[in-house]
Every structure is written in structure tokens, then in C-alpha cells.
C-alpha positions in Angstrom: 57.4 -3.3 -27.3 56.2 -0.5 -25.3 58.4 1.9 -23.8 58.2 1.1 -20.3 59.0 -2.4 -21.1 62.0 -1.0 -22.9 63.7 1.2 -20.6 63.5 -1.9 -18.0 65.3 -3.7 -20.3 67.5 -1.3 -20.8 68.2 -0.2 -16.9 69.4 -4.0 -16.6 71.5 -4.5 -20.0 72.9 -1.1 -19.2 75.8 -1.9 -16.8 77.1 -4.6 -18.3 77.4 -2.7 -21.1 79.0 0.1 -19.2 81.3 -2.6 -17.9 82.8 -2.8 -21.6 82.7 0.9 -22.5 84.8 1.7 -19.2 87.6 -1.3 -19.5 88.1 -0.6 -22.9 88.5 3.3 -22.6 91.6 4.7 -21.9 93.1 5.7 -18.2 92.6 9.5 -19.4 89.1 9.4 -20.7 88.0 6.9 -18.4 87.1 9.0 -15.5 84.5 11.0 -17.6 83.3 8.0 -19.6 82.5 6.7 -15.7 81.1 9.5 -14.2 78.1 9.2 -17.1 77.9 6.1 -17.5 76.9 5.6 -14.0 74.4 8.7 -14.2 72.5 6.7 -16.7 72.3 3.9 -14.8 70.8 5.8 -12.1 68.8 7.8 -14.3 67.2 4.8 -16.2 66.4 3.1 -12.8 64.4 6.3 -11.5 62.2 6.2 -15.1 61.4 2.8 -14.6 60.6 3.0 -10.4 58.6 6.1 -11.9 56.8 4.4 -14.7 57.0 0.5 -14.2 53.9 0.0 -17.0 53.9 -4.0 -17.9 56.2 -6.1 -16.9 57.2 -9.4 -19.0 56.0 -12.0 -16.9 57.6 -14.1 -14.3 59.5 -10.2 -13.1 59.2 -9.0 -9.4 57.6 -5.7 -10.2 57.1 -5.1 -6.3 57.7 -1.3 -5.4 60.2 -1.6 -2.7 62.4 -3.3 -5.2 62.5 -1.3 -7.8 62.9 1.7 -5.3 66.0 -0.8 -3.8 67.4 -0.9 -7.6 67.0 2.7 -7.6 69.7 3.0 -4.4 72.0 0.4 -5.7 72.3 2.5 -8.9 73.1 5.7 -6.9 75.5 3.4 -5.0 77.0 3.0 -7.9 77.3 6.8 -8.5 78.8 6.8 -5.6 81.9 4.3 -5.7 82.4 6.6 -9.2 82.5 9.8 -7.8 85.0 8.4 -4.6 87.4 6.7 -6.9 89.1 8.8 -8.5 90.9 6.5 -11.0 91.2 2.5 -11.0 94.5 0.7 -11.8 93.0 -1.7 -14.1 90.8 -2.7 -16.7 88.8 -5.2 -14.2 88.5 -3.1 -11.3 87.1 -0.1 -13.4 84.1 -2.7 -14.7 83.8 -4.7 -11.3 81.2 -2.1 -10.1 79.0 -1.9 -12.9 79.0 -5.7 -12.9 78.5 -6.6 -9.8 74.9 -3.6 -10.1 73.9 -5.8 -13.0 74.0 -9.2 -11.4 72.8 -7.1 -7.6 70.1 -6.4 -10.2 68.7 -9.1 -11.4 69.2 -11.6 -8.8 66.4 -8.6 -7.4 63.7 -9.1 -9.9 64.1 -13.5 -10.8 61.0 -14.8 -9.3 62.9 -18.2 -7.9 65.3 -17.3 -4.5 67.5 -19.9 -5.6 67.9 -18.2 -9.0 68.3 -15.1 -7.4 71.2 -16.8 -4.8 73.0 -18.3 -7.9 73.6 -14.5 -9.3 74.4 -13.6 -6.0 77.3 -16.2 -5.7 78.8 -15.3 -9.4 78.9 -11.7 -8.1 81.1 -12.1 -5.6 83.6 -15.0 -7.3 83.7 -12.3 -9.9 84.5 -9.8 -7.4 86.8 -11.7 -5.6 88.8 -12.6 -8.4 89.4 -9.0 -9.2 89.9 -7.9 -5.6 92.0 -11.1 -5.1 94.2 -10.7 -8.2 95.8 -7.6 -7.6 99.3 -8.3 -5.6 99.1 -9.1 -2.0 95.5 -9.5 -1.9 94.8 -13.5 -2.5 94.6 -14.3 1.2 92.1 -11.7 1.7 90.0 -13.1 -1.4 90.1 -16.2 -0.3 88.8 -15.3 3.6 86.0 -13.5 1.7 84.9 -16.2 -0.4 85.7 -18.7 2.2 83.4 -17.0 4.7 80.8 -16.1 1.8 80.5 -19.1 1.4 79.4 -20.5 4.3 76.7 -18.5 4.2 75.5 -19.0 0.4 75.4 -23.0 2.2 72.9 -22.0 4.9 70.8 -19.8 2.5 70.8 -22.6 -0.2 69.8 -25.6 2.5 67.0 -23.4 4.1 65.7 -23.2 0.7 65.4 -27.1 0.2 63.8 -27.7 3.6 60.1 -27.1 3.4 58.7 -24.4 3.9 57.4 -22.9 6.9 59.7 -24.6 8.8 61.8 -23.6 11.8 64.9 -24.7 10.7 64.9 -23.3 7.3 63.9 -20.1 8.7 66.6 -20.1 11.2 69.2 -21.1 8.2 67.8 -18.4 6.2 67.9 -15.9 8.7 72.1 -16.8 9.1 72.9 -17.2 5.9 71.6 -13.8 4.8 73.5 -12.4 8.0 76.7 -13.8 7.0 76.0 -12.8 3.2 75.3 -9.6 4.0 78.1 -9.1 6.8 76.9 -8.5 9.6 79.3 -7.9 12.5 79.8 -9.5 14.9 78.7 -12.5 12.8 80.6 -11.9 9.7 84.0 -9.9 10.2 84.8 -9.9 6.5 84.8 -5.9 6.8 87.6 -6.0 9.1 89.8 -7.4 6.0 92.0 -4.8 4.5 89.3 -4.1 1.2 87.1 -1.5 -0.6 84.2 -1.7 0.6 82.6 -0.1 -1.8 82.7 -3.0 -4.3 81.0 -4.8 -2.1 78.1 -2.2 -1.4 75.8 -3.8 -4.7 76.2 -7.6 -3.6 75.3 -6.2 0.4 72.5 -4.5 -1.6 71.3 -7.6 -3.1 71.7 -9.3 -0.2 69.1 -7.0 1.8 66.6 -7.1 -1.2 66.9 -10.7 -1.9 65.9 -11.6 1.9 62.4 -10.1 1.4 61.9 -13.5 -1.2 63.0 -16.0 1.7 59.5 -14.8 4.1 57.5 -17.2 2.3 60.2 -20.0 3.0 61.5 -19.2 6.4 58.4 -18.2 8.7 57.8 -16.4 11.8 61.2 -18.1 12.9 63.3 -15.9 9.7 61.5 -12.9 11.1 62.4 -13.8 15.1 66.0 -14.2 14.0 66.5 -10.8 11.8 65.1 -9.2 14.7 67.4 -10.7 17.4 70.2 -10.7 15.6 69.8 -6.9 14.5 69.5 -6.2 18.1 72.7 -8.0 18.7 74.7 -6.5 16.0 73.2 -2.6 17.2 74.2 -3.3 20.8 77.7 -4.7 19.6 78.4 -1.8 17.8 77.3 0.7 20.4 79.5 -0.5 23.2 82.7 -1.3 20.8 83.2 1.6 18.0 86.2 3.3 19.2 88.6 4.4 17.9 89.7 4.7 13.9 91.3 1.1 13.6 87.4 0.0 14.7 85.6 2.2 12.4 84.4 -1.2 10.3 82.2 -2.1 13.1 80.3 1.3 12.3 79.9 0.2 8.4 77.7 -2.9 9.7 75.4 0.1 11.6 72.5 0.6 8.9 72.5 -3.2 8.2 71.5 -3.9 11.7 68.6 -1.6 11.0 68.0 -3.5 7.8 68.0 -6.5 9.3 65.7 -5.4 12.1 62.9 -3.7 9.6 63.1 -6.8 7.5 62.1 -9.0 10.3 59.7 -6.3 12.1 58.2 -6.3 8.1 58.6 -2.4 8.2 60.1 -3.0 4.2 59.9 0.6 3.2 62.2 1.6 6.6 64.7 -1.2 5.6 64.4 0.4 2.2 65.7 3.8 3.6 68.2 2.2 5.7 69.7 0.6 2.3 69.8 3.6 1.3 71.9 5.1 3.9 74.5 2.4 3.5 74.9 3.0 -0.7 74.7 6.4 -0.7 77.0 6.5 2.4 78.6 3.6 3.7 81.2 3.6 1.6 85.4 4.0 2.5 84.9 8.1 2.9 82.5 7.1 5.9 85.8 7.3 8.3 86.8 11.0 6.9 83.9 12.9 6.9 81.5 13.3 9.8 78.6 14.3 7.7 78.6 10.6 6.1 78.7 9.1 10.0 76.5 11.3 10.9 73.9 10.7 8.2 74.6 7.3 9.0 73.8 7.9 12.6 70.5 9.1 12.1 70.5 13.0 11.8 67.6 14.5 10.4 66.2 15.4 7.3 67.8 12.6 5.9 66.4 9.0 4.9 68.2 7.0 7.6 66.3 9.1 10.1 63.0 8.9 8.3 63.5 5.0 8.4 63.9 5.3 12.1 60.5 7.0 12.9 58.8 4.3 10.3 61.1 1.1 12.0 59.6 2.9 15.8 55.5 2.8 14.8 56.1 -0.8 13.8 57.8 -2.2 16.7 56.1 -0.2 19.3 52.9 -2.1 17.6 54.7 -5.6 18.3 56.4 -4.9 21.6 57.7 -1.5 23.4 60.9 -3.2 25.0 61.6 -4.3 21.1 61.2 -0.7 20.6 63.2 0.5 23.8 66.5 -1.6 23.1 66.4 -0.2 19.7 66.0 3.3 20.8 68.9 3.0 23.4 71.4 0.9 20.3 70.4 3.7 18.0 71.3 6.4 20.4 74.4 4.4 22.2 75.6 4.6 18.4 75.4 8.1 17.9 77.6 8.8 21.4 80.4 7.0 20.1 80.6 8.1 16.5 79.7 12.2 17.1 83.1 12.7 19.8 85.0 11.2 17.5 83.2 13.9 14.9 83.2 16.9 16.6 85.5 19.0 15.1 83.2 19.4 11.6 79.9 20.1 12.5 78.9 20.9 8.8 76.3 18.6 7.5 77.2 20.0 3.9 80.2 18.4 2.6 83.0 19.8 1.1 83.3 17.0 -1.7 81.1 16.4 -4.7 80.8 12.5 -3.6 79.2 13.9 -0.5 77.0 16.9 -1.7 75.1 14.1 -3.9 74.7 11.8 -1.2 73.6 14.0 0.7 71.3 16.0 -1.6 69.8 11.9 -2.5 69.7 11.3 1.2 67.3 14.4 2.2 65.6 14.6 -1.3 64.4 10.4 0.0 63.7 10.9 3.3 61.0 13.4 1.6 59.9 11.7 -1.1 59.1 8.5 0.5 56.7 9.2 3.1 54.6 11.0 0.0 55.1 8.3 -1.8 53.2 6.2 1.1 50.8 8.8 1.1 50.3 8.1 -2.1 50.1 4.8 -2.4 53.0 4.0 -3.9 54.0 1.1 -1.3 
């Protein structure tokens, strides 16, 4: 076994086993016992996006995945470093599990493999969010209205392909999956979003498997209904009972570069939403801001590579995403602009944001360099 082919391995076996390590350790120890647990899992997903070698057959080895891996590991990191302790065994191993199944519903060569995982993630993460007291309504609205759109992925896989209507179905189902407002609401429920933030992940990475299946009419649709969902949120974020709307920001974007085929912006716009998209977003403005755009970071990098694409395809395409993107940033800096630090003063933020600038760098020289 060569060592490339060992440390992928590894990067996928490792969260489930993190999963055990962390509900069987003690409340006291447990916050340590997180904190490296998820630094290896980040760690061993940058040594294999670094050295991918050989793959066993029948793996996606494509770049922008592995890179997408990368972000949901950090992601991870993240939901760590924010919680400061969980209540129970099952919510301190739903975050590594639901990583492990994001993972490798990214890399199984069959979408309807990949959609099964996907499904599993979020009973299991339902269950958990749905068992504690008070909370089995929301699960239910969850799963109910995942659901729905796990149907439309599912039956625009069995229609052939190339067609208009599975491309259409496709396109909704991922939208619904991946909750999209003002399609999916399911971030206006009373929940942590941050468990959510691998299966959204998966969601994202998993759609770049369904162009094959869905057409020019899956790409027409992203495109459409990213422009909806950017417009919506421009015109309607106000206030802090609204700031959910914002969260479904970057996944516009994503949803847009998917279906303009600008995959390495959509990569940068997932990153934005793992490394900050998470339930600090509405108490810090440099998390709303990075989300916003604001330069160095990768969001903003995404932006200049999402604008050469579309102005290739269509300037007004181009135009109404300029003027979502900036209609955006007027509604979320007022409401901001009493901290105009972009260096946070938590540890959760300085690592986002040292992540965020160090890949909006490192990406376009990875371009350069062929790496995409």
C-alpha cells in the first residue's frame, strides 16, 4: 500500500473514528480531545489534496473535490472551535459523522450512491437534533422538507439523461437539499446550523456529478435560481430576527458558479459558508463581512473568477449579479458598522479568517499552476 493511498484512507476512516473517541471521553477532557481531533482531520485532508498519488479505482480523484473535502474538514474545525461544550454524547459525534458520510458521498462514482449517504446523514442528524427536548417538530419539518428534495434528486436520476425534466428535477432537488431560501426555509427553524454545514457541503459537491444527467436545462436552472435567491436576499435582510436569509448568501453564489461551470469560484464560495457561515455569523461583522465579499479573502476571489465567466456567457447575467452581490453588502454592513475590524477577537474567527485569505491566495496559484 503506498502512502498516498494510505493517508486517503485514513482522511475518510478518521472521523468516524473521532466520532467514538469524543462520545466516549468525558465532558472535562472532551473539549481538548475535540479541538485535535478535528485538526487531524483537517490536516490529513490538506496531505491528500496535496499529494493525491493513486487512487483505488472507481474514486473521484477530481481536484475541486478533494479541495471541497479540504473545506468541509475546516468546517468541521470550525463548529469545534464555536461550541464550546455539547450536552451529550450524540451531539459531540454528530459533526464528525455527518464529515464522514459529506465525505464520501463526495468521492462514490454513482450520484445515486452518493444521494443514499447523503440521506443517512441527515436522518442521523435529525435524530440527534430531534431527540433533545422540545425539538421533534423541528426534526420532523427538516426531514419532511429534506425529503422532498432527496425525491426530485432521486427521480431526475432515473429519467434519461440529457433530458429537460431530469435536469429541471435535479436542479430543485439539489436547491431544496442544499437550502436555499426562498426555496427551502428550513434555516428559519430554531437549529444549529452548524451541523448542518457538512451535509450543505455535500450537497454543493455532489451537484457537480448530476451535469452529465441533467443538461444545459440543470445549468439554466442553478443559474436562475441563484439569481432569485441573491435578489431575495438583497431586498429582505433586515433586521436580526432575518439574519437566516443572509446564511443562504454564498449558496446563491454556489449555485450560480455551478451552473455558469465556474467550479473552482463555487469552490471558494463553499468555503466561505464552512469556514463562516456558521451561528457566530450574526455576532461578528468580520464573518458577514467576509461573507459579503471583502477582500483578500476567498469569497471575494470567487467573485472576480464567477464575473470572467459570466461576462463570457452574457453581461446582463453578469450585471444582475453585480447589483445582488452589492444590494447584499448594503444591508448587512449598517447593521455592522459599529466593528470595523476585519480581525476578530475570537479564536473561531482568527482561523477562519487566516483560512479564508491564506485560500483566496493560494487558489488562483494553484490555477496558475495547473492544479484545476
Amino acid at each position: 500500500m503506498t502512502a498516498s493511498l494510505f493517508f486517503a484512507a485514513l482522511s475518510f476512516v478518521w472521523p468516524f473514528l473521532g466520532a467514538v473517541l469524543v462520545a466516549m471521553t468525558g465532558k472535562a477532557q472532551n473539549r481538548r480531545l475535540s479541538l485535535w481531533a478535528a485538526g487531524i482531520a483537517c490536516l490529513l485532508s490538506v496531505v491528500v489534496f496535496l499529494n493525491p498519488g493513486t487512487v483505488a479505482s472507481g474514486w473521484d480523484d477530481d481536484p475541486v473535490q478533494r479541495a471541497g473535502r479540504v473545506m468541509l474538514a475546516f468546517g468541521l474545525l470550525m463548529t469545534v472551535l464555536e461550541q464550546k461544550s455539547f450536552q451529550t454524547r450524540l451531539l459531540r459525534s454528530l459533526p464528525y459523522v455527518s464529515v464522514g458520510l459529506a465525505d464520501l458521498a463526495c468521492i462514490t462514482p454513482e450520484p445515486v450512491v452518493g444521494l443514499g449517504l447523503l440521506g443517512l446523514s441527515l436522518v442521523y442528524g435529525v435524530f440527534v437534533i430531534g431527540h433533545a427536548a422540545g425539538k421533534a417538530m423541528v426534526g420532523w419539518r427538516i426531514l419532511r422538507s429534506m425529503a422532498v428534495g432527496l425525491f426530485l434528486v432521486l427521480a431526475g436520476l432515473l429519467l434519461p439523461p440529457g433530458k429537460t425534466e431530469a435536469g429541471i428535477m435535479l436542479a430543485c432537488g439539489s436547491i431544496v437539499l442544499a437550502g436555499l431560501v426562498p426555496f427551502s426555509m428550513i434555516w428559519a427553524e430554531n437549529v444549529d446550523l452548524a451541523f448542518f454545514r457538512p451535509f450543505v457541503g455535500a450537497v454543493i459537491l455532489l451537484s457537480l456529478h448530476f451535469r452529465a444527467a441533467g443538461g444545459d436545462a440543470f445549468h439554466t436552472t442553478l443559474i436562475i435560481a441563484g439569481l432569485v435567491s441573491l435578489w431575495f436576499t438583497a431586498v429582505s435582510t433586515r433586521g436580526d430576527d432575518k439574519w437566516y436569509r443572509f446564511y443562504s448568501f454564498p449558496l446563491a453564489l454556489v449555485f450560480i458558479a455551478v451552473g455558469a461551470r465556474a467550479d473552482v469560484a463555487a469552490l471558494l464560495f463553499l468555503c466561505g459558508w464552512c469556514l463562516a457561515g456558521g451561528t457566530e455569523m450574526a455576532k461578528y461583522a468580520w464573518a458577514a463581512r467576509a461573507l459579503a465579499c471583502q477582500p483578500p479573502g476567498a469569497p471575494f476571489v470567487g467573485c472576480l473568477l464567477l464575473f470572467s465567466v459570466l461576462s463570457d456567457m452574457s453581461w446582463m447575467l453578469t450585471i444582475l449579479t453585480i447589483g445582488g452581490i452589492l444590494g447584499v453588502i448594503l444591508r448587512v454592513f449598517p447593521k455592522n458598522s459599529g466593528d470595523l475590524s476585519f480581525w476578530p477577537h475570537d479564536s473561531a474567527g482568527r482561523v477562519a479568517c487566516v483560512v479564508l485569505v491564506a485560500t483566496g491566495f493560494m487558489v488562483p496559484l494553484a490555477m496558475m499552476l495547473g492544479v484545476f
